[in-house]
N, C-alpha and C positions, 0 to 999 in steps of 0.2 A: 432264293434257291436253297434249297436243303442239301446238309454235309453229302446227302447217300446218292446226289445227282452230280456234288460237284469236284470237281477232277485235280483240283489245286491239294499241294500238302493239307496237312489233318483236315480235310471239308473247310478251307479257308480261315476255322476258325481260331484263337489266338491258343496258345498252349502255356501254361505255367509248371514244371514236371520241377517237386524240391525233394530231396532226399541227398545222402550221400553216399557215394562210389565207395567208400572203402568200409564199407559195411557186406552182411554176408550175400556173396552172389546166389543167383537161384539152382536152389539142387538140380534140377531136370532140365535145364534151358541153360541158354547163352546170357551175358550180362548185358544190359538193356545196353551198354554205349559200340555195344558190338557193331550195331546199325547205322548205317551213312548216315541217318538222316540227326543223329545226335551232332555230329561232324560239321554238316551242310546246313543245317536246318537251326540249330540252336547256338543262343547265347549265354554265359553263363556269368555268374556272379559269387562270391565264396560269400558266405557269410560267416561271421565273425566273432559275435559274441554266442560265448556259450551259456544256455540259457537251462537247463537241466542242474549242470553243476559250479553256476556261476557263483554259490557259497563259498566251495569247498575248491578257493584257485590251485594250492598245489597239487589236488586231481584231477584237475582240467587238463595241468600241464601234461602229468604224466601222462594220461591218456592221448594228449597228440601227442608224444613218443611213441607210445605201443603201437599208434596208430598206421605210423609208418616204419615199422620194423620191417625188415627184409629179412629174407626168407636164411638167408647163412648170416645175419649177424644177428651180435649177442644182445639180450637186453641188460640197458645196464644195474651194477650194485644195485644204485638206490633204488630203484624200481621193481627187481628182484625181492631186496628186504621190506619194501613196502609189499608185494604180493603174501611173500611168508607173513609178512602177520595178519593178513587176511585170512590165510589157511590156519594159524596159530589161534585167531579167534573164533573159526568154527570149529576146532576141536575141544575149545573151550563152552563150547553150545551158548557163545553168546546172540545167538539170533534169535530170531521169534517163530514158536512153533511151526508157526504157519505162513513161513515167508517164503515168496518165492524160486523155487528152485528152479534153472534151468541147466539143460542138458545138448549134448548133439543128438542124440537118435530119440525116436516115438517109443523104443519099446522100455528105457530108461522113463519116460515121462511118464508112460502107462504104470508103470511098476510103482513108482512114487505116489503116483494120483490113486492107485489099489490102496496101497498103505494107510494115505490120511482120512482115506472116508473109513477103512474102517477102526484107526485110529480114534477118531473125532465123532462120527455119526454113527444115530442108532435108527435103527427099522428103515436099514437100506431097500430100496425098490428097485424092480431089473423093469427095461422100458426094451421093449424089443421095436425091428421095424412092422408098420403094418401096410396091408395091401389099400385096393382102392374100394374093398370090402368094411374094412378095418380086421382085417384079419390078420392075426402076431406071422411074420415070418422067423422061424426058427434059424438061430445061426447052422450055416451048413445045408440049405435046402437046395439040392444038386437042379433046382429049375429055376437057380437067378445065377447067375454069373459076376453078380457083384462080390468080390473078395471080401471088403471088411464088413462085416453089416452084423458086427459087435452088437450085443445088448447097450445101453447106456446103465448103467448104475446107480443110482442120482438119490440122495437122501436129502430132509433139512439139514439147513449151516451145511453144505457143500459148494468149497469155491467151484465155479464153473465160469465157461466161458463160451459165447454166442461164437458159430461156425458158419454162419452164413447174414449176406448182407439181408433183412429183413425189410426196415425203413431209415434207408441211411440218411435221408433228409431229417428224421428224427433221433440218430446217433443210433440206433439199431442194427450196428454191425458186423460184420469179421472181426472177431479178436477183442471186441468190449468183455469183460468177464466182474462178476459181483459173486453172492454169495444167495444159493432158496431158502426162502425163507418159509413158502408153504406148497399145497400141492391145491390144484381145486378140481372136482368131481362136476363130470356130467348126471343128467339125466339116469343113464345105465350104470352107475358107482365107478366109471372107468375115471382117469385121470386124463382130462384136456387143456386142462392149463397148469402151467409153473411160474410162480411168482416169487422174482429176484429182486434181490437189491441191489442194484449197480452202483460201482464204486464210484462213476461218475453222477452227480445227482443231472446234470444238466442232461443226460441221454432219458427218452422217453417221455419229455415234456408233454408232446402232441398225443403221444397213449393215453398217456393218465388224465387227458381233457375227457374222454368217450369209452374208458375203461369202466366198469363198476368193481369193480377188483383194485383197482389202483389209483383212484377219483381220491384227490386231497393226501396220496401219499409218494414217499419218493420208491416208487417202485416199479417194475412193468410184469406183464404176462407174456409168456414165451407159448406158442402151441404148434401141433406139429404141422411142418411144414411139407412142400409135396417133393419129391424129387423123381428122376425116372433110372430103371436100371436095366440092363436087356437080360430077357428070359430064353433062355435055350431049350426046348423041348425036344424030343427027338425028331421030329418033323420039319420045323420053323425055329423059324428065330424074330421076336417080337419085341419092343419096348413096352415094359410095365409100370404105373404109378405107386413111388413105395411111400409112405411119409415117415418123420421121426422128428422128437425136439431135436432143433439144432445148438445143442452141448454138448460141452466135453468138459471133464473134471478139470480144474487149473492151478491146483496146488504147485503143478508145476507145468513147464512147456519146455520146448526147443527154442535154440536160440534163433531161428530161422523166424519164430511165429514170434518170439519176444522184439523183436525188431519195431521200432516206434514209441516200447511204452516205456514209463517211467515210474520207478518204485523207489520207498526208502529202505530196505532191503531186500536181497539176493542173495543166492547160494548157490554157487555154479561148480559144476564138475567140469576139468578139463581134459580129460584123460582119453576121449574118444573125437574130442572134436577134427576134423578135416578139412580140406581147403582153407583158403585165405580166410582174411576177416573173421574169423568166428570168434577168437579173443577176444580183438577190439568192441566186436559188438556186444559180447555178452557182459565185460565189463562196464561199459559206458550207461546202461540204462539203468544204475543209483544212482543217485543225486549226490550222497560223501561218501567218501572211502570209508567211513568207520561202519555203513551198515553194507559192507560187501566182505562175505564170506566166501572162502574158496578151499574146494573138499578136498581137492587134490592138483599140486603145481605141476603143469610140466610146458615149461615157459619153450618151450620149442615147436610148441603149438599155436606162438602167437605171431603171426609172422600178414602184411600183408600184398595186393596182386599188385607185385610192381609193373605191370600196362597204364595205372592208373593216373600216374601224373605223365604218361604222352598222350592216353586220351585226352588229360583235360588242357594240356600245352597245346593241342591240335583243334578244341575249340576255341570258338571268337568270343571274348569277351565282350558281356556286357556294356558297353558307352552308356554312361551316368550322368552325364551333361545335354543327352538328345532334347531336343527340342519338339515338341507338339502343338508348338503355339504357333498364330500366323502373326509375326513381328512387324505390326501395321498398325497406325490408327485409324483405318477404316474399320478392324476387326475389336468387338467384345470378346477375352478370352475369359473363359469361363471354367473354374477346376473343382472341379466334385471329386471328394474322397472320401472312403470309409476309415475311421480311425478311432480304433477302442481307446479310450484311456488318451485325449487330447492333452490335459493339465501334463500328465508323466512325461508326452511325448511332443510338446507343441516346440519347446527351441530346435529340437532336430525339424519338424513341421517347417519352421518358420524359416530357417537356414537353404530350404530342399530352392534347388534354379528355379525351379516350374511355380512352387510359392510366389517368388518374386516378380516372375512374370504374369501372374495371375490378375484381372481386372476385378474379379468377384469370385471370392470361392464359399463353396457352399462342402458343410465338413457333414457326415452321418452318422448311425451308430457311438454317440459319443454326447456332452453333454457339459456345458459349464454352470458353474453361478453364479446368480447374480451380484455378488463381489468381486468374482476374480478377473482380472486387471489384464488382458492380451495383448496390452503396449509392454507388460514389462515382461 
């Protein structure tokens, strides 16, 4: 039976949701634990080791402090004098030109991303939207009712960042960002492809198999994509096909859209940020305190949604010792897992209950040799 026919929570199928609550909640919406079904529905598990800034322990620490700052208390000295010399070393300009800055509002981000291209890049190109003509819509064309439908700007050696899921099976998606490296011309001299270097090499593998453009390099081709926007005319009112590359310049972003990634330095303004969470998260995504710069303190902005620990007091924990085996010797149990990196990880492997109960396990994605020894 299919999810769309059948009537049980999420289409019966199993759900795995990881992220954490005390990071920025959604500007326009309620926070996802609002809903019974996190309550009713879900069990949960903390994890534990932090894996980002597991180098640099004593800003791990401090970051679970900021983490859970409340909203009228203070943060303390050390952590204070450790933010000042974060700010003390960006007005020292010890960063790197082109590290990333993040911000609370879009029109801060825009303003910084104007700057670097034309800082850094030469023989900027304007990419306007086009119809299903291919014809340029002009910002301000009083018969589309889409608000932003900005030019893009886009030169070589401009950081950008992909805006829409493409091929996320192939890592092609929201919020990947790299740097163009060139532009490629159709038939009519127009420009139909942008070819990026993604910071991840491992995104675009499956492109570069069937690309001629990116066949044998670490790169992929971005081309416009379709979207729809409604047309108002005086008459009617109609949905229209607009396309456009899905980029945006990424020298810098909001904290809201930096949320997931992980850099070795940052430069963060805090002087506009709102609601909960925004510190903690804009903090957290370097990996050591020494490459996080901050423009301007105002540690009264770091505070976060104290709902946070009765939402997660009010869910069921995970039980860690559940059993899925049928404890008989009538039954073969049988345990397949996926597991990168077995040598790193096999005594925790080997220790797991369901390990031990296992009659034949059979391990994927992973790989031994033939010397190494899994009695010891």
């Amino acid at each position: 039976m299919g999810i769309h026919s059948n009537t049980a929570i999420f289409g019966n199928v199993g759900i795995i949701a990881i992220g954490d609550f005390y990071q920025c909640s959604p500007v326009a919406s309620s926070s996802i634990y609002s809903s019974l079904l996190w309550s009713d529905h879900f069990e949960y598990v903390e994890l534990k080791i932090n894996e980002r800034q597991k180098t640099n322990v004593s800003f791990s620490q401090m970051l679970n402090r900021i983490r859970k700052i409340k909203k009228k208390e203070d943060m303390s000295k050390e952590d204070r004098d450790v933010l000042e010399k974060c700010h003390q070393r960006y007005l020292n300009k010890e960063y790197h030109p082109e590290a990333l800055h993040l911000f609370a509002k879009n029109a801060q981000v825009d303003a910084h991303n104007e700057e670097m291209i034309e800082k850094i890049c030469t023989n900027i190109r304007t990419f306007y939207e086009v119809d299903s003509n291919d014809k340029e819509i002009k910002q301000g064309d009083s018969k589309h009712s889409r608000k932003n439908n900005k030019p893009l700007r886009l030169a070589k050696n401009a950081r950008v960042m992909i805006t829409k899921n493409i091929s996320v099976n192939d890592g092609l998606a929201n919020g990947v960002t790299g740097r163009i490296i060139d532009f490629v011309n159709n038939n009519n001299t127009e420009i139909s492809r942008i070819i990026i270097t993604c910071d991840s090499t491992t995104v675009g593998r499956l492109h570069r198999i069937s690309c001629p453009h990116c066949h044998g390099k670490d790169t992929i081709c971005v081309t416009r994509e379709s979207d729809t926007i409604d047309q108002q005319d005086s008459d009617f009112r109609s949905r229209k096909s607009i396309k456009q590359f899905p980029l945006r310049l990424s020298w810098a972003m909001t904290v809201h859209k930096a949320q997931g990634i992980t850099v070795d330095q940052v430069v963060i303004s805090t002087k506009d940020f709102f609601g909960t969470d925004m510190g903690y998260t804009a903090l957290s995504r370097v990996r050591t305190v020494e490459g996080l710069f901050i423009v301007d303190l105002h540690v009264n902005k770091f505070y976060c949604n104290e709902n946070i620990d009765k939402v997660l007091s009010q869910m069921k924990a995970m039980s860690k010792n559940r059993s899925i085996f049928q404890e008989s010797s009538q039954f073969l149990n049988i345990l397949f897992h996926n597991i990168e990196g077995l040598k790193c990880n096999f005594n925790a492997f080997r220790q797991h209950h369901l390990t031990r109960k296992a009659d034949i396990i059979c391990l994927a994605e992973t790989w031994l040799k033939h010397n190494n020894d899994i009695n010891k």
